[in-house]
N, CA, C and O atoms as a GROMACS GRO file, in nm:
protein
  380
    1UNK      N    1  -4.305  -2.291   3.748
    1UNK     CA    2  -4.168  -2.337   3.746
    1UNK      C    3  -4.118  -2.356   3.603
    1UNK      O    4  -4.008  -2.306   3.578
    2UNK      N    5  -4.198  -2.440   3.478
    2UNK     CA    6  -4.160  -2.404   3.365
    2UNK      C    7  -4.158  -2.302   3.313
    2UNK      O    8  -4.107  -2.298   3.201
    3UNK      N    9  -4.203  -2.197   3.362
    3UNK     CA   10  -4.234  -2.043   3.247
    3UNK      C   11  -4.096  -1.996   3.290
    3UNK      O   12  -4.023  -1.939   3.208
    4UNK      N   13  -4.049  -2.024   3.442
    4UNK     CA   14  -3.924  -1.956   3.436
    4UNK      C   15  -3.811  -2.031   3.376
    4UNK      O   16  -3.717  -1.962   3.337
    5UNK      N   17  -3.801  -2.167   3.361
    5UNK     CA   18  -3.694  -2.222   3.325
    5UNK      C   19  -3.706  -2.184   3.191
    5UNK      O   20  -3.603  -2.183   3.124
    6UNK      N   21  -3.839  -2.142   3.125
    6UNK     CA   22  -3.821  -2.103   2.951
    6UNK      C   23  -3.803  -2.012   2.954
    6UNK      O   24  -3.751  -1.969   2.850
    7UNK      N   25  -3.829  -1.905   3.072
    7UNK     CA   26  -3.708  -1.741   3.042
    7UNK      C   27  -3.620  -1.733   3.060
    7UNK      O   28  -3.548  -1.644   3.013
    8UNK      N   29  -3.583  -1.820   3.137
    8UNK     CA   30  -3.415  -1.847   3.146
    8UNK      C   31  -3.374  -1.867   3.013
    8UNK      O   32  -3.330  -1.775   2.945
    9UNK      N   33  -3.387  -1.991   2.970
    9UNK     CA   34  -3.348  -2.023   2.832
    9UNK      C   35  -3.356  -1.973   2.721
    9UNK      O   36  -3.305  -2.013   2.617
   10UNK      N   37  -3.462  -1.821   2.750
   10UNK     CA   38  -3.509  -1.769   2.627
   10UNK      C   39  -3.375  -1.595   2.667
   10UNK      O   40  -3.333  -1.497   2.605
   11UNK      N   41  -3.367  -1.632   2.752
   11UNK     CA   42  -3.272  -1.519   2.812
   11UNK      C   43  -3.146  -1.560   2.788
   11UNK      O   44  -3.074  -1.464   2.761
   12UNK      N   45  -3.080  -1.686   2.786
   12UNK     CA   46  -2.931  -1.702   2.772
   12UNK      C   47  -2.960  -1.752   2.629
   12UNK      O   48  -2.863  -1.714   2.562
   13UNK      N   49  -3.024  -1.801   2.570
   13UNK     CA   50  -3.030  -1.777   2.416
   13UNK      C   51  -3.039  -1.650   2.346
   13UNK      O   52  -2.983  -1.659   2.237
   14UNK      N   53  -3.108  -1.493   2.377
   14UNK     CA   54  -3.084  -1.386   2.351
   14UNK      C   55  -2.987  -1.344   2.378
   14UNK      O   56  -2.957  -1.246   2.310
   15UNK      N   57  -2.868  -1.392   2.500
   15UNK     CA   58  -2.741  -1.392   2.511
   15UNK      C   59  -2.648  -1.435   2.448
   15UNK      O   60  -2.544  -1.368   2.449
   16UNK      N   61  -2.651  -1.529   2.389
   16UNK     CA   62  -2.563  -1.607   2.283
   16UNK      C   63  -2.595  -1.551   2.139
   16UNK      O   64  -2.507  -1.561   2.054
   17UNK      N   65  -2.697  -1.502   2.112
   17UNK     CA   66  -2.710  -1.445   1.990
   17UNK      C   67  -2.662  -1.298   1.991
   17UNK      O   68  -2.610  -1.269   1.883
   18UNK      N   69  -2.664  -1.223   2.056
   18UNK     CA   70  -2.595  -1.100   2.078
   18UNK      C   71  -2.404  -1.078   2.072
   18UNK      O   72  -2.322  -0.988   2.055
   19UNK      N   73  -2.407  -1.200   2.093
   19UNK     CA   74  -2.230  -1.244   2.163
   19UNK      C   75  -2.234  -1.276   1.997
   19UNK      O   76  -2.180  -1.187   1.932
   20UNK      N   77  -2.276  -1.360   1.938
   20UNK     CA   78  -2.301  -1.418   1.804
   20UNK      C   79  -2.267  -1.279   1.714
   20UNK      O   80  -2.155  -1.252   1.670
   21UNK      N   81  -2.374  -1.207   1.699
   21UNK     CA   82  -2.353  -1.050   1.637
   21UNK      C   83  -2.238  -0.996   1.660
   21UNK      O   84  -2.168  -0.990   1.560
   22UNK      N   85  -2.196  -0.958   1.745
   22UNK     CA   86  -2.066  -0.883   1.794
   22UNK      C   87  -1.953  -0.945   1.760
   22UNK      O   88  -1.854  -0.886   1.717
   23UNK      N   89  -1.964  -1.096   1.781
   23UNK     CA   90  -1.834  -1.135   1.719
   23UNK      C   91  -1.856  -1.146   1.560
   23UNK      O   92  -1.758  -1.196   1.504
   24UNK      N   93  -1.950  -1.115   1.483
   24UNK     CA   94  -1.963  -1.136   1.326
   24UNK      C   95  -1.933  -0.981   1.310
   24UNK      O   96  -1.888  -0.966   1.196
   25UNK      N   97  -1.938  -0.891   1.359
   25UNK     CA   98  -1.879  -0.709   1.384
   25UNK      C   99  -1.769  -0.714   1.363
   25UNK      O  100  -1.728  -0.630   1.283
   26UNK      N  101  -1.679  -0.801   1.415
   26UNK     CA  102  -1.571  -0.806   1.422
   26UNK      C  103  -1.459  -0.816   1.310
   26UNK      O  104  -1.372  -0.740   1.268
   27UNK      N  105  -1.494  -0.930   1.285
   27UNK     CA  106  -1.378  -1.010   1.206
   27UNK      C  107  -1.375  -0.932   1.068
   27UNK      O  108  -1.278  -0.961   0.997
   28UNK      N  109  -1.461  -0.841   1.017
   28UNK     CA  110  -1.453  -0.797   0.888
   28UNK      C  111  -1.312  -0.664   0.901
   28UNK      O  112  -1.241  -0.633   0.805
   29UNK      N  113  -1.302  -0.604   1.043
   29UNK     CA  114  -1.230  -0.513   1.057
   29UNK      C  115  -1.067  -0.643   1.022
   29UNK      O  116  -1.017  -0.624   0.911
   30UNK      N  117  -1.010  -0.738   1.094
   30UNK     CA  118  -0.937  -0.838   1.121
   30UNK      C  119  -0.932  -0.898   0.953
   30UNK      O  120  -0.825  -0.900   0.893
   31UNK      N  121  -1.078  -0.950   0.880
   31UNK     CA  122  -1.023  -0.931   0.742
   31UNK      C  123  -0.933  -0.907   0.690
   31UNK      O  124  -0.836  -0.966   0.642
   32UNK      N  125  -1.002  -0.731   0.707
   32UNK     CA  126  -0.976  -0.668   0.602
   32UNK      C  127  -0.820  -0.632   0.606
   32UNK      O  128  -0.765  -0.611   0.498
   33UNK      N  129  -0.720  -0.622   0.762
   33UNK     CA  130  -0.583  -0.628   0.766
   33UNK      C  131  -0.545  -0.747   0.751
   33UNK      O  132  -0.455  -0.746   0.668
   34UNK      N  133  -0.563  -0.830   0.781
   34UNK     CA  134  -0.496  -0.999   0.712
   34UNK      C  135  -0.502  -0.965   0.565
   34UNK      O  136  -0.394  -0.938   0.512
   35UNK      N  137  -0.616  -0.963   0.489
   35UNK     CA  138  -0.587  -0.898   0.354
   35UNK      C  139  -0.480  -0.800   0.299
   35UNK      O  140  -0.408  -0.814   0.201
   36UNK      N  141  -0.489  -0.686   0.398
   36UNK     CA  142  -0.395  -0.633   0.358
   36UNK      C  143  -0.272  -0.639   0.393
   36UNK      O  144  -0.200  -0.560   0.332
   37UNK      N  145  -0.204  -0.728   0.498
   37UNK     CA  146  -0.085  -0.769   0.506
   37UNK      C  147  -0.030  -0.857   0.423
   37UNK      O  148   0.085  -0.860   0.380
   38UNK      N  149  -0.161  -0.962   0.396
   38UNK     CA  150  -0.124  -1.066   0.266
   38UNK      C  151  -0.049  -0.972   0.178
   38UNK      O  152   0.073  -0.952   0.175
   39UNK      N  153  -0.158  -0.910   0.095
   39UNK     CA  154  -0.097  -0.825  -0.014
   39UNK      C  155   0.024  -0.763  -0.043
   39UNK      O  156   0.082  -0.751  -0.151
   40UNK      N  157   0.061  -0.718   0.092
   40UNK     CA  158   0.199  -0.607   0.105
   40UNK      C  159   0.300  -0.712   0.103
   40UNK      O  160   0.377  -0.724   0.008
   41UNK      N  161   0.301  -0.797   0.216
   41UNK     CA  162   0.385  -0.994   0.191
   41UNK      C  163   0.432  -0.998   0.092
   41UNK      O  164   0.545  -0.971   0.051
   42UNK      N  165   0.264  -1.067   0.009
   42UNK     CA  166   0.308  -1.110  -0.142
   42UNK      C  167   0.383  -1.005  -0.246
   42UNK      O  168   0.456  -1.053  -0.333
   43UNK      N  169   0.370  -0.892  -0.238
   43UNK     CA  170   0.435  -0.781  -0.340
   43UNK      C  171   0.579  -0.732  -0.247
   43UNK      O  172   0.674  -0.667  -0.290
   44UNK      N  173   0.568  -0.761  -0.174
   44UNK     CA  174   0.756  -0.726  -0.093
   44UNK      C  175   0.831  -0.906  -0.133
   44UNK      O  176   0.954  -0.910  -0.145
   45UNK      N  177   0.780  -0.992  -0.145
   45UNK     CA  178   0.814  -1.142  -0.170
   45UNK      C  179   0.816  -1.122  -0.328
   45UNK      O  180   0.932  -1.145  -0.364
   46UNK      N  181   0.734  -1.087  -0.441
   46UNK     CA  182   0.737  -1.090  -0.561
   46UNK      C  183   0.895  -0.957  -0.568
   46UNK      O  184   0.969  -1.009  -0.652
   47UNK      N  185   0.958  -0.839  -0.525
   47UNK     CA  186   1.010  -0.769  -0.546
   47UNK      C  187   1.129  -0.835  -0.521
   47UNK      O  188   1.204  -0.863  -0.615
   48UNK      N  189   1.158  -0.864  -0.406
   48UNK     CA  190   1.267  -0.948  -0.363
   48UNK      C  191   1.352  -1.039  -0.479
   48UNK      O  192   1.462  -1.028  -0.532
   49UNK      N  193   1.241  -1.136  -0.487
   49UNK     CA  194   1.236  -1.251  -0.594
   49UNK      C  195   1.286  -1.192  -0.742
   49UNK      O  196   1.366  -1.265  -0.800
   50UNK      N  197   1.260  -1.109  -0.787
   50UNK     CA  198   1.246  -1.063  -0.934
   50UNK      C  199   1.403  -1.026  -0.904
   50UNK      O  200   1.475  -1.092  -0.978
   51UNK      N  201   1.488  -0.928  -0.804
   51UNK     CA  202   1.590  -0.893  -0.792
   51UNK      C  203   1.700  -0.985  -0.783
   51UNK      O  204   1.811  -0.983  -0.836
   52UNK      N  205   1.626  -1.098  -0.674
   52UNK     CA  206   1.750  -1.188  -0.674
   52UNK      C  207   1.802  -1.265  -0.751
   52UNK      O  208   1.920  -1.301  -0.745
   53UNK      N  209   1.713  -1.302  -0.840
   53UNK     CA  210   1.708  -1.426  -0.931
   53UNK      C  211   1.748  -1.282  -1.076
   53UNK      O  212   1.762  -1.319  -1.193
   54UNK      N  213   1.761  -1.131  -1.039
   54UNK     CA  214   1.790  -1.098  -1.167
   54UNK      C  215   1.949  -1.045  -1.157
   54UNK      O  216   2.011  -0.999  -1.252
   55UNK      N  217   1.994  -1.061  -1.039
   55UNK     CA  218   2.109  -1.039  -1.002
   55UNK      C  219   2.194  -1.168  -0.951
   55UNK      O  220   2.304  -1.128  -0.911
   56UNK      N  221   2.182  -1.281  -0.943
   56UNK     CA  222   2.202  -1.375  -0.902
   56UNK      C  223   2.237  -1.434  -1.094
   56UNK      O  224   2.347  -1.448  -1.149
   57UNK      N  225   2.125  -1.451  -1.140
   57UNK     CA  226   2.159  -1.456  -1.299
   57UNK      C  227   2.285  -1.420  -1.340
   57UNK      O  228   2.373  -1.493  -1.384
   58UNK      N  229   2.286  -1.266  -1.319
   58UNK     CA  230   2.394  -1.158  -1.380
   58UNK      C  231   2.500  -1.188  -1.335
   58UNK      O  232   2.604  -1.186  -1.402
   59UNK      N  233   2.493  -1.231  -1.182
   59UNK     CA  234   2.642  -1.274  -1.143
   59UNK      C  235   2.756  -1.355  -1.221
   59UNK      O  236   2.870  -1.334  -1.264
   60UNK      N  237   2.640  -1.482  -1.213
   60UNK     CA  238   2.692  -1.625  -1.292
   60UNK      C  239   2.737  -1.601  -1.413
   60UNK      O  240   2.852  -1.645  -1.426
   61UNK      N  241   2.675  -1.523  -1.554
   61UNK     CA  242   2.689  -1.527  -1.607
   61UNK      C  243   2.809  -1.454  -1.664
   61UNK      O  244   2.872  -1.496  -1.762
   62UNK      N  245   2.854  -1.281  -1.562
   62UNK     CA  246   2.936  -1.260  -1.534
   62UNK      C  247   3.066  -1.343  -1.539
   62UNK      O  248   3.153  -1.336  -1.626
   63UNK      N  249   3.063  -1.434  -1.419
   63UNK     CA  250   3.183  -1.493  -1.427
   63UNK      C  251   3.189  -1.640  -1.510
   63UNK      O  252   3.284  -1.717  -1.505
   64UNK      N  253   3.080  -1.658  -1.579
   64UNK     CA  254   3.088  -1.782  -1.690
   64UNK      C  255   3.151  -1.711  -1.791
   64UNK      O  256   3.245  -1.775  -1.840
   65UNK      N  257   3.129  -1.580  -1.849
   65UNK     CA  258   3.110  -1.533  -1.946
   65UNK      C  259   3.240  -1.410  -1.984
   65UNK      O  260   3.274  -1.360  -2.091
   66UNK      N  261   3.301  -1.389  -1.821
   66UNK     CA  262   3.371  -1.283  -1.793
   66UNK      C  263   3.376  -1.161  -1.876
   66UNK      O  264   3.459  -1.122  -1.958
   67UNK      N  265   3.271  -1.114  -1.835
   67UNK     CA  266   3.225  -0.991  -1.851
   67UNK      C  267   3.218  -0.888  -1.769
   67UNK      O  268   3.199  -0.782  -1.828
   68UNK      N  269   3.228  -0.881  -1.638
   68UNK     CA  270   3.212  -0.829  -1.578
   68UNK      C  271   3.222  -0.652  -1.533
   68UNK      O  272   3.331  -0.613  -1.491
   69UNK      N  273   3.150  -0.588  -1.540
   69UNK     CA  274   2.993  -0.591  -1.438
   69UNK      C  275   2.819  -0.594  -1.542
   69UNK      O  276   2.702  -0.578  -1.508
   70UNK      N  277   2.891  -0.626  -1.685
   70UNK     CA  278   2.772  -0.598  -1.751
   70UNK      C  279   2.657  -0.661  -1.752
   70UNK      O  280   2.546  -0.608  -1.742
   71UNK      N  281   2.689  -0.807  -1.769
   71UNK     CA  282   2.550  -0.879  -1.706
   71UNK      C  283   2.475  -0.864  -1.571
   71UNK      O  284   2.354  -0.881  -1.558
   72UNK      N  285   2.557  -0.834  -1.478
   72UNK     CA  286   2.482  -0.836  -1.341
   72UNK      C  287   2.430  -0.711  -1.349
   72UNK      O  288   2.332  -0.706  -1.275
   73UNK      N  289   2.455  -0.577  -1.420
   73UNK     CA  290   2.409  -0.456  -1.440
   73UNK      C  291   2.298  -0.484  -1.541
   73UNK      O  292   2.186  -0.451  -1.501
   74UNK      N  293   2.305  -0.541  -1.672
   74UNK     CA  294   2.137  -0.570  -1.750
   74UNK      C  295   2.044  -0.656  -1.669
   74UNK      O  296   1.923  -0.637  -1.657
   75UNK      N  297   2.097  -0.730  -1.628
   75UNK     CA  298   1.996  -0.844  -1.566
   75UNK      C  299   1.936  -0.792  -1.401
   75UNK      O  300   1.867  -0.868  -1.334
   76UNK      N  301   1.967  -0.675  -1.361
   76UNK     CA  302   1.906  -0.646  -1.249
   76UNK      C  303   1.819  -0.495  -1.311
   76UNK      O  304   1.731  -0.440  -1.246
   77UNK      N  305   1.867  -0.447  -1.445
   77UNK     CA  306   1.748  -0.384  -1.476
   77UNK      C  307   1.622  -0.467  -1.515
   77UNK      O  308   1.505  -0.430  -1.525
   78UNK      N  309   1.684  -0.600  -1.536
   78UNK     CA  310   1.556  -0.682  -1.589
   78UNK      C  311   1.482  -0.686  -1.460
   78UNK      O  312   1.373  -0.633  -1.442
   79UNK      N  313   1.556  -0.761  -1.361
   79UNK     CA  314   1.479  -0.793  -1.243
   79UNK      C  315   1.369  -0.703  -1.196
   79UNK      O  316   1.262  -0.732  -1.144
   80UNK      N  317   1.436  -0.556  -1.237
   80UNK     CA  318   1.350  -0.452  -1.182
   80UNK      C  319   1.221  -0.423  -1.297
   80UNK      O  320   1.120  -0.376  -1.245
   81UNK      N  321   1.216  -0.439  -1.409
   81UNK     CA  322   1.123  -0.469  -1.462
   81UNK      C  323   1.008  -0.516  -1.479
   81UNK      O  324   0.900  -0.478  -1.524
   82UNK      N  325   1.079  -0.659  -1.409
   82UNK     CA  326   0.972  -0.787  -1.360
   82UNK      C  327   0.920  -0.766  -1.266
   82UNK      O  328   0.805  -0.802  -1.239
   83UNK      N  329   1.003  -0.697  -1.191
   83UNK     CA  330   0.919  -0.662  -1.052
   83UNK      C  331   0.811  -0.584  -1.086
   83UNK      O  332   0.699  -0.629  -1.060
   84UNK      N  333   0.824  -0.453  -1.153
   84UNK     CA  334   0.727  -0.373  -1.159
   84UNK      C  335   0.615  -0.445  -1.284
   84UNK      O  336   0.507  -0.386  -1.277
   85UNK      N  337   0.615  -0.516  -1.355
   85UNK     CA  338   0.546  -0.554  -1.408
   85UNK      C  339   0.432  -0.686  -1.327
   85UNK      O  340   0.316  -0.714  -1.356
   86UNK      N  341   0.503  -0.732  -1.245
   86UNK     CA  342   0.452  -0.842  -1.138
   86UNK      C  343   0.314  -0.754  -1.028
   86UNK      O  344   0.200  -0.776  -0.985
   87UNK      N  345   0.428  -0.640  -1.026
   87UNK     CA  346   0.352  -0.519  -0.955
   87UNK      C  347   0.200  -0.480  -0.963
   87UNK      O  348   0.102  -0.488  -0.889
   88UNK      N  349   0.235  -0.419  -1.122
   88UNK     CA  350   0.129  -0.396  -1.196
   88UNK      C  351   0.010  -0.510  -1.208
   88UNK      O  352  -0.107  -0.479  -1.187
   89UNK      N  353   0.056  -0.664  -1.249
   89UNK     CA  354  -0.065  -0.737  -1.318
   89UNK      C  355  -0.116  -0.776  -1.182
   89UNK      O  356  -0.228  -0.827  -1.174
   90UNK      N  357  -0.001  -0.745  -1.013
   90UNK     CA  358  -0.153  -0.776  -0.918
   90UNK      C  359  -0.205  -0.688  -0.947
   90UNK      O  360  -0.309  -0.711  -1.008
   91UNK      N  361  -0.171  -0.546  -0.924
   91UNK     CA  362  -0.300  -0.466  -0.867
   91UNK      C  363  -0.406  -0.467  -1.005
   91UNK      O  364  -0.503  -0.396  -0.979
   92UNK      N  365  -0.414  -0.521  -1.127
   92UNK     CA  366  -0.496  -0.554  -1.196
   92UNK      C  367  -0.586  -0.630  -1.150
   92UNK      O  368  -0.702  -0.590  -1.148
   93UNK      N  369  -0.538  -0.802  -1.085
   93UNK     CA  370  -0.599  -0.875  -1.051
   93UNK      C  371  -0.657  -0.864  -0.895
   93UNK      O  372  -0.722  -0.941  -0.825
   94UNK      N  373  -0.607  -0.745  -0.875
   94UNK     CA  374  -0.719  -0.728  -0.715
   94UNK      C  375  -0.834  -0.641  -0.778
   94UNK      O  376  -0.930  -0.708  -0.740
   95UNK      N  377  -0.882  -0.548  -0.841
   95UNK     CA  378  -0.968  -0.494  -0.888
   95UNK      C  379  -1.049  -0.564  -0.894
   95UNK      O  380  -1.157  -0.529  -0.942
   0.00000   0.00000   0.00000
């Protein structure tokens, strides 16, 4: 009566470790797209950002400055700058 209750136990413990494996199979695929959605996020959020705040600038200063369209035209080449430079130093820092 004990030999079977310890194959039992030795049987749903080889069960739980198998279930164990398969779900550690897993999550590296699930990773590795959470990773890469992060990434795409953060660099569509850094592009955004660099534009608004470089056209949003240009506006103001536009009509502080009445100039208009020249600041909001330099300051969104800046934005676009920043962006691509923001661009650049991630994919440095993912390497």
């Amino acid at each position: 009566m004990a030999d079977d209750k310890d194959m039992q136990e030795m049987k749903s413990q080889q069960l739980k470790l198998q279930m164990l494996r398969e779900q550690k199979s897993k999550p590296p695929q699930q990773n590795e797209f959470s990773k890469a959605l992060s990434y795409f996020l953060q660099i569509s959020v850094t592009i955004i950002a660099c534009l608004a705040v470089g056209i949003l600038l240009g506006y103001f200063l536009d009509r502080w400055l009445d100039t208009s369209p020249w600041m909001i035209l330099a300051f969104t080449f800046l934005g676009v700058a920043a962006a691509f430079k923001s661009i650049f130093d991630f994919a440095k820092k993912i390497k």
